[in-house]
N, C-alpha and C positions, 0 to 999 in steps of 0.2 A: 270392771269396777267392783268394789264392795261396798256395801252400806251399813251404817250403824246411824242406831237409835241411841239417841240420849237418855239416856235412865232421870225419872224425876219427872219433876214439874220444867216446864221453861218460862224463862219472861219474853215474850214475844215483840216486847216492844225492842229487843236489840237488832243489832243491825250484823254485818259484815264485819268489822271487826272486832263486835263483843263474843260474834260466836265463834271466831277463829281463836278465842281467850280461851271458850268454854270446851273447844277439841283438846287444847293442848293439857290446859291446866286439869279442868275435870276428868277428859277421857285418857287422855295420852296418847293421843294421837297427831302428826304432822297435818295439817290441810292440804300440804304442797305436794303430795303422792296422787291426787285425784282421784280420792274415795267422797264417797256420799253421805253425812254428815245430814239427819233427818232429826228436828227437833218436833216435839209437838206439846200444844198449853196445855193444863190442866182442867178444861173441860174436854178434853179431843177433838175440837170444832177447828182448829188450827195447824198448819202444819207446815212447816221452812223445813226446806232443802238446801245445805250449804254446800258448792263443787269447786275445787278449781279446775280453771279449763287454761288452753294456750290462751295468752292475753290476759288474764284475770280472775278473777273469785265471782261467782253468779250465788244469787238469793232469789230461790223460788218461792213463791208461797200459795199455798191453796186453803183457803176456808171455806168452809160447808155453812148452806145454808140452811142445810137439815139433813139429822143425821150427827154420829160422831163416827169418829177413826177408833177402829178395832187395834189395840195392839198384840204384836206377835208375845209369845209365852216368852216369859225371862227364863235365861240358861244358867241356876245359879253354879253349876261348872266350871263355864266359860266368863262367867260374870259380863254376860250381854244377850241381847236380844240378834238371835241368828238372823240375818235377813239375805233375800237375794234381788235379784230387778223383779220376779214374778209376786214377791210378797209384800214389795213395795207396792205393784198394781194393784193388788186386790185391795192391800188396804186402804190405798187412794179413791179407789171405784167401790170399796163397801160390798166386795163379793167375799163370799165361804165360800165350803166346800160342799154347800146344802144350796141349790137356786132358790127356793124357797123361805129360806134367811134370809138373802140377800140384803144389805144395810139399805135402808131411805136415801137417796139422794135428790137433789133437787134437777130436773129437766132442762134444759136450756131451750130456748124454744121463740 
Protein backbone atom coordinates (compact mmCIF):
# COMPACT_ATOMS: atom_id res chain seq x y z
CA UNK A 1 0.00 0.00 0.00
CA UNK A 2 1.03 3.75 -0.08
CA UNK A 3 -0.03 6.65 1.90
CA UNK A 4 -0.56 10.21 1.34
CA UNK A 5 -1.23 13.12 3.53
CA UNK A 6 -3.47 15.69 2.52
CA UNK A 7 -1.64 18.95 2.46
CA UNK A 8 -3.74 21.84 4.45
CA UNK A 9 -6.13 22.10 6.86
CA UNK A 10 -9.12 19.39 6.80
CA UNK A 11 -12.87 19.73 7.90
CA UNK A 12 -13.12 16.62 9.94
CA UNK A 13 -16.62 16.82 10.13
CA UNK A 14 -16.81 15.03 6.46
CA UNK A 15 -17.47 11.66 5.97
CA UNK A 16 -16.79 8.85 3.26
CA UNK A 17 -17.78 10.51 0.52
CA UNK A 18 -16.67 14.11 1.01
CA UNK A 19 -13.31 12.64 1.32
CA UNK A 20 -13.40 10.50 -1.73
CA UNK A 21 -14.24 14.30 -3.31
CA UNK A 22 -11.25 15.73 -1.61
CA UNK A 23 -8.66 12.54 -3.28
CA UNK A 24 -9.84 13.06 -6.56
CA UNK A 25 -10.46 16.73 -6.93
CA UNK A 26 -7.69 18.14 -4.61
CA UNK A 27 -5.07 15.32 -4.67
CA UNK A 28 -5.57 13.58 -7.95
CA UNK A 29 -5.88 10.58 -6.88
CA UNK A 30 -8.26 7.40 -7.61
CA UNK A 31 -9.54 5.80 -3.99
CA UNK A 32 -10.24 2.64 -5.94
CA UNK A 33 -6.46 1.60 -6.23
CA UNK A 34 -6.28 0.96 -2.38
CA UNK A 35 -3.88 3.47 -1.22
CA UNK A 36 -4.20 5.32 2.19
CA UNK A 37 -5.56 8.59 2.05
CA UNK A 38 -4.52 10.27 5.83
CA UNK A 39 -6.30 13.40 6.54
CA UNK A 40 -5.63 15.37 9.63
CA UNK A 41 -7.48 18.92 11.49
CA UNK A 42 -5.74 21.74 11.92
CA UNK A 43 -4.85 21.49 15.61
CA UNK A 44 -3.29 17.89 14.79
CA UNK A 45 -5.30 16.24 17.67
CA UNK A 46 -7.21 14.40 14.83
CA UNK A 47 -6.70 12.11 12.26
CA UNK A 48 -9.05 9.97 9.43
CA UNK A 49 -7.72 7.31 7.40
CA UNK A 50 -9.57 6.75 4.16
CA UNK A 51 -8.94 2.83 2.35
CA UNK A 52 -10.64 1.08 0.11
CA UNK A 53 -10.82 -2.60 0.88
CA UNK A 54 -12.67 -5.79 -1.06
CA UNK A 55 -16.29 -4.92 -0.09
CA UNK A 56 -16.01 -1.22 0.44
CA UNK A 57 -14.44 2.21 1.53
CA UNK A 58 -13.35 2.18 5.69
CA UNK A 59 -13.03 5.65 7.79
CA UNK A 60 -10.64 5.32 10.62
CA UNK A 61 -10.29 7.76 12.89
CA UNK A 62 -8.04 8.32 15.84
CA UNK A 63 -7.99 11.47 18.14
CA UNK A 64 -5.56 12.30 20.87
CA UNK A 65 -6.43 12.96 24.02
CA UNK A 66 -2.99 14.68 24.63
CA UNK A 67 -0.64 15.43 22.59
CA UNK A 68 -0.57 16.32 18.81
CA UNK A 69 0.41 14.51 15.47
CA UNK A 70 3.88 15.46 14.33
CA UNK A 71 3.81 15.91 10.62
CA UNK A 72 6.33 14.29 8.08
CA UNK A 73 8.58 17.20 6.13
CA UNK A 74 6.71 18.52 2.84
CA UNK A 75 8.66 17.37 -0.43
CA UNK A 76 8.40 20.52 -2.22
CA UNK A 77 9.92 18.31 -5.37
CA UNK A 78 7.43 15.87 -5.28
CA UNK A 79 4.79 18.17 -4.03
CA UNK A 80 3.84 15.74 -0.97
CA UNK A 81 4.61 14.53 2.06
CA UNK A 82 6.68 11.05 1.52
CA UNK A 83 5.22 8.47 3.80
CA UNK A 84 5.43 4.86 4.38
CA UNK A 85 3.45 2.24 6.95
CA UNK A 86 6.52 2.91 9.41
CA UNK A 87 5.97 6.85 9.33
CA UNK A 88 2.53 6.35 9.65
CA UNK A 89 3.21 4.54 13.01
CA UNK A 90 5.30 6.72 14.58
CA UNK A 91 3.34 9.52 13.91
CA UNK A 92 0.22 7.72 15.30
CA UNK A 93 2.26 6.67 18.54
CA UNK A 94 4.11 10.20 18.80
CA UNK A 95 7.57 8.40 18.48
CA UNK A 96 11.01 10.16 16.94
CA UNK A 97 13.96 9.33 16.42
CA UNK A 98 15.21 10.63 19.84
CA UNK A 99 13.21 8.06 22.98
CA UNK A 100 13.53 10.94 24.90
CA UNK A 101 11.11 13.14 22.58
CA UNK A 102 8.96 10.86 22.43
CA UNK A 103 5.28 12.75 21.84
CA UNK A 104 2.60 12.71 25.13
CA UNK A 105 0.09 10.31 24.65
CA UNK A 106 -2.63 9.48 26.81
CA UNK A 107 -2.45 5.67 28.67
CA UNK A 108 -5.20 3.46 28.19
CA UNK A 109 -5.62 1.71 31.28
Amino acid sequence: MRYFLCSGKTDMRKGINSFCVVVHDKMGYDIRFGDVFIFVNRNKTTMKLLHAEDGGMVLYVKRLEEGTFILPAYDSESCSYPMEWRDLVMMVEGITDNPSEWLKRLKAG
